[in-house]
C-alpha positions in Angstrom: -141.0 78.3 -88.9 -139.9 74.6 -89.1 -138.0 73.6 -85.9 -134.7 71.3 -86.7 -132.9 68.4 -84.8 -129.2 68.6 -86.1 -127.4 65.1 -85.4 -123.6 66.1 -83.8 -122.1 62.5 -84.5 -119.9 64.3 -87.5 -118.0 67.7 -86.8 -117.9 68.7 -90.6 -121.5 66.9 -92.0 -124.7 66.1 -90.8 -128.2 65.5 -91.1 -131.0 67.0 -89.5 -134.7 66.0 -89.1 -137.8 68.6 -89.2 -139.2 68.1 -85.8 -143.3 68.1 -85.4 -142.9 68.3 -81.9 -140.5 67.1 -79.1 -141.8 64.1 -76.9 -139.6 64.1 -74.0 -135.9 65.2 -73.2 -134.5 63.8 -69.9 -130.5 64.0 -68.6 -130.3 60.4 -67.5 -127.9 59.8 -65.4 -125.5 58.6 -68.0 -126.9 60.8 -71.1 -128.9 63.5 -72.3 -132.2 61.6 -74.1 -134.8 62.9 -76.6 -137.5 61.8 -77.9 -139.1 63.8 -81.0 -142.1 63.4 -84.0 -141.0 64.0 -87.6 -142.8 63.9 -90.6 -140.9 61.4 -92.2 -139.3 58.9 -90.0 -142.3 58.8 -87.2 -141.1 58.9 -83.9 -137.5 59.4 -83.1 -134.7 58.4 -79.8 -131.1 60.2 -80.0 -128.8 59.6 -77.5 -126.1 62.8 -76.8 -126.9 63.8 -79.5 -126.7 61.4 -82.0 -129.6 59.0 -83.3 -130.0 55.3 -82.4 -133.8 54.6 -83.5 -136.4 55.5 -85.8 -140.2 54.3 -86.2 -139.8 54.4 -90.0 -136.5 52.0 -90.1 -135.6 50.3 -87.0 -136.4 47.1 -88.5 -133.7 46.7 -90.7 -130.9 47.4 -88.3 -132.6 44.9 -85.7 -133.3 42.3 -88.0 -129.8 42.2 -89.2 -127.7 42.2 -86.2 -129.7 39.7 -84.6 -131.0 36.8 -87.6 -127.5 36.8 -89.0 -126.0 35.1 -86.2 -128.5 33.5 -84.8 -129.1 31.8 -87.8 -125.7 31.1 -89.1 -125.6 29.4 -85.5 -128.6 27.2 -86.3 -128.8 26.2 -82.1 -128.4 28.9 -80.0 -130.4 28.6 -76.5 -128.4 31.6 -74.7 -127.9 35.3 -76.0 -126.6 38.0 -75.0 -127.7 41.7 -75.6 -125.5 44.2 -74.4 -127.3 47.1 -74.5 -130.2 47.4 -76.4 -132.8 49.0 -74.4 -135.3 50.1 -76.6 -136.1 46.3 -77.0 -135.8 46.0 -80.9 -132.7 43.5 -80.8 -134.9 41.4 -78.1 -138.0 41.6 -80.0 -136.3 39.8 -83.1 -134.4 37.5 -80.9 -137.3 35.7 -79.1 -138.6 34.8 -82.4 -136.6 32.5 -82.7 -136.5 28.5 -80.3 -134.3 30.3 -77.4 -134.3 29.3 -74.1 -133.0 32.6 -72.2 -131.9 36.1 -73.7 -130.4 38.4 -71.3 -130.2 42.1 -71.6 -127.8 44.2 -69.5 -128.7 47.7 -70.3 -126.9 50.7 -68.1 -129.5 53.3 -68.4 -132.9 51.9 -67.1 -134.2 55.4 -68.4 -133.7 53.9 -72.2 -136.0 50.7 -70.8 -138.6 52.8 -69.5 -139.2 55.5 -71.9 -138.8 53.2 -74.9 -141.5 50.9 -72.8 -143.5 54.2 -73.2 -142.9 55.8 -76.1 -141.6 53.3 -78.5 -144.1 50.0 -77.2 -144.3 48.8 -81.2 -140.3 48.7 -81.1 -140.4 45.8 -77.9 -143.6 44.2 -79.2 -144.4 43.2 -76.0 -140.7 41.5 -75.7 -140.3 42.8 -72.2 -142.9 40.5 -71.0 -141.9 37.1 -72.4 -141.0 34.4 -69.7 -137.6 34.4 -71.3 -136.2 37.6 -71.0 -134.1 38.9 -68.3 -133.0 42.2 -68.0 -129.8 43.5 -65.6 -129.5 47.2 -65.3 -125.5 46.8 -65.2 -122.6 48.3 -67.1 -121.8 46.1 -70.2 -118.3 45.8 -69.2 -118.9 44.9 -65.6 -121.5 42.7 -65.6 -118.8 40.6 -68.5 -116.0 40.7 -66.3 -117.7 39.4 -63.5 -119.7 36.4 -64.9 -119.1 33.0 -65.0 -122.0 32.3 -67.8 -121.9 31.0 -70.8 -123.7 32.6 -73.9 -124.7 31.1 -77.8 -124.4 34.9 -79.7 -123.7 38.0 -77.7 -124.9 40.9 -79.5 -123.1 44.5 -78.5 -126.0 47.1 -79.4 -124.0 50.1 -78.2 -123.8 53.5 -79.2 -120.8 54.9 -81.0 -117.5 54.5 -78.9 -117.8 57.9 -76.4 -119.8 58.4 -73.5 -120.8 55.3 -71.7 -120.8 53.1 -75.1 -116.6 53.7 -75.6 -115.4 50.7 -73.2 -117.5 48.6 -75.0 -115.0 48.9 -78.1 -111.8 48.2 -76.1 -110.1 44.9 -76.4 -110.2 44.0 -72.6 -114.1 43.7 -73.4 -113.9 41.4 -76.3 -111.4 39.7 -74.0 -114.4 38.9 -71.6 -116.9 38.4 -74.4 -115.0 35.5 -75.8 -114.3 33.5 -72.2 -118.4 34.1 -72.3 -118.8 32.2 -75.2 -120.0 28.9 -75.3 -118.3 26.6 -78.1 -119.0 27.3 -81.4 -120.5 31.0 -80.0 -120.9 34.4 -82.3 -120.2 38.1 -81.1 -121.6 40.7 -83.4 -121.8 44.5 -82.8 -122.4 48.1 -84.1 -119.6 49.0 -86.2 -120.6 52.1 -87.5 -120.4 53.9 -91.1 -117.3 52.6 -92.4 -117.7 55.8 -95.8 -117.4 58.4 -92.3 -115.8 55.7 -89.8 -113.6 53.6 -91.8 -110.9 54.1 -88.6 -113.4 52.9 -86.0 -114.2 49.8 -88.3 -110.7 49.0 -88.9 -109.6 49.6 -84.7 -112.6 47.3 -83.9 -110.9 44.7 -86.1 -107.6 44.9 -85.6 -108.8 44.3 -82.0 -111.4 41.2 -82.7 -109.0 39.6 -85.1 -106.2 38.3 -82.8 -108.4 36.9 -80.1 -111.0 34.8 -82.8 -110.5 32.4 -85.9 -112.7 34.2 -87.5 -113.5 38.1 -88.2 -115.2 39.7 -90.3 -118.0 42.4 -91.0 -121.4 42.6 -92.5 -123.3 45.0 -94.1 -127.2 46.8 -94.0 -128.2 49.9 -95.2 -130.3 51.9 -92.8 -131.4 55.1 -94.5 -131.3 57.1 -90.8 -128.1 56.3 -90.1 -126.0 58.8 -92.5 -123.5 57.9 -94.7 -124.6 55.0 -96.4 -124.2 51.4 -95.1 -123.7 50.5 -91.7 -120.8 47.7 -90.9 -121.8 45.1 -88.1 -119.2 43.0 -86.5 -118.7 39.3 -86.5 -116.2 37.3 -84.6 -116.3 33.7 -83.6 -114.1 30.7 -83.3 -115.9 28.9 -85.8 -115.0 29.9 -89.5 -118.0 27.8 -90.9 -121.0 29.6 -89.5 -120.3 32.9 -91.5 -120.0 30.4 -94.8 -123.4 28.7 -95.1 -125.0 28.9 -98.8 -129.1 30.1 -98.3 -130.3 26.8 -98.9 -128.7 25.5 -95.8 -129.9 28.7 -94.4 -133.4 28.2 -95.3 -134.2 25.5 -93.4 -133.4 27.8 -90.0 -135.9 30.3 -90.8 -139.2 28.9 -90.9 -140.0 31.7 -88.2 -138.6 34.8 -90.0 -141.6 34.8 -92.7 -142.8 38.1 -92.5 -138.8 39.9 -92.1 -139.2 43.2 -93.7 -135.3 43.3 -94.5 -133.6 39.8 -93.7 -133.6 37.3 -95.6 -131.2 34.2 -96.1 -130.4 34.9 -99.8 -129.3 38.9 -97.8 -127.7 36.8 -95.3 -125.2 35.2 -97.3 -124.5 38.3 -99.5 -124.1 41.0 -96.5 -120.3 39.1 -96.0 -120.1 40.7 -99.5 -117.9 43.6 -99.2 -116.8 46.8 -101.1 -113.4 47.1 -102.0 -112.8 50.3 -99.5 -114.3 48.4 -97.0 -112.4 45.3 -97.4 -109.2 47.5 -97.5 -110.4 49.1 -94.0 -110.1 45.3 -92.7 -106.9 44.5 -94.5 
């Protein structure tokens, strides 16, 4: 008899995964964490229940959040990951001429058993000269510092648990004095077909405090319902405007993407009318 992980993100629909065998579950201090094998997506993390990475598709959902605005930057030296343990959003990042990219993750657990059990996802990431990780609370550790960052990139979980204060507007508050000139913020904006209300909060929110916001778009088949909405915000109405020549030329170390590309970059701003409504 098949054994089934059912994902609780939705109260009335849901997905569930045949599970080959479970890996490890742990009750972190912050979260209850599994690890299982399915026959279709290769290894899989949820957190609380609900699933943050896949073996099969994690590459489209790091590629995108991080190459859009690092690119559509064309300079940045300093980034920002807040959250992001499992090392996917660093992996991408350090592919590209940064100087520093700093991860402040508040469950070291993630860290370690995504070290472990996901060691393709990091890519050996955790080890570059460059990276520096603080086991902090997002929020805090913005609050409290007096740095300046290129692109801070919020790779939460959905807004409950220890992920929810990373959606209020007292945190983009912080994230914009921790912009340097010209900076980007992007973040996980969920499903806007199931969490059109999330998607227009978060906006409603980023919108009086930047210039410019926005949302893109990437489909990642193991997060259900369709699409997934990413967040943009920054001072500098340009960067989110760039044709894919121009785009081209910032890329020479993105060859081998398996989902971004500067043509996708350009046409992810491109929304559908619902989801335009759900920012209007």
């Amino acid at each position: 008899m098949t054994d089934w992980f059912c994902e609780t993100l939705y109260p009335d629909v849901g997905q569930r995964f045949a599970v080959s065998k479970i890996v490890h579950r742990i009750k972190t201090e912050h979260q209850d964490l599994v690890i299982f094998e399915t026959p279709v997506f290769g290894r899989v993390l949820a957190l609380d229940g609900v699933i943050q990475l896949t073996q099969k598709d994690e590459f489209i959902y790091h590629e995108m959040l991080t190459h859009v605005p690092i690119v559509a930057h064309g300079k940045a030296k300093r980034v920002l990951i807040v959250g992001g343990g499992d090392g996917g959003i660093l992996r991408e990042a350090l592919r590209h001429d940064v100087e520093r990219v700093t991860m402040v993750e508040i469950d070291r657990a993630v860290v370690d058993l995504s070290k472990e059990y996901f060691p393709e996802v990091s890519a050996g990431a955790f080890a570059d000269p460059r990276f520096e990780l603080v086991i902090a609370d997002g929020m805090k550790f913005i609050a409290e510092t007096d740095r300046k960052f290129d692109v801070i990139i919020v790779d939460s979980t959905d807004p409950q648990g220890p992920g929810e204060v990373l959606f209020t507007v007292a945190f983009y508050e912080e994230c914009k004095r921790c912009l340097a000139a010209g900076g980007v913020l992007v973040l996980q904006n969920g499903v806007p077909f199931f969490q059109g209300d999330e998607l227009t909060m978060v906006h409603r929110r980023l919108k009086p405090l930047f210039a410019d916001a926005a949302c893109f778009l990437a489909a990642v088949p193991s997060y259900y319902g369709g699409f997934m909405a990413l967040g943009w915000a920054s001072d500098d109405a340009s960067l989110r405007q760039q044709k894919p020549e121009a785009l081209k030329t910032r890329t020479s170390r993105l060859r081998d993407t398996r989902y971004y590309s500067p043509e996708l970059h350009q046409a992810a701003f491109q929304l559908p009318r619902f989801v335009a409504k759900l920012l209007n």
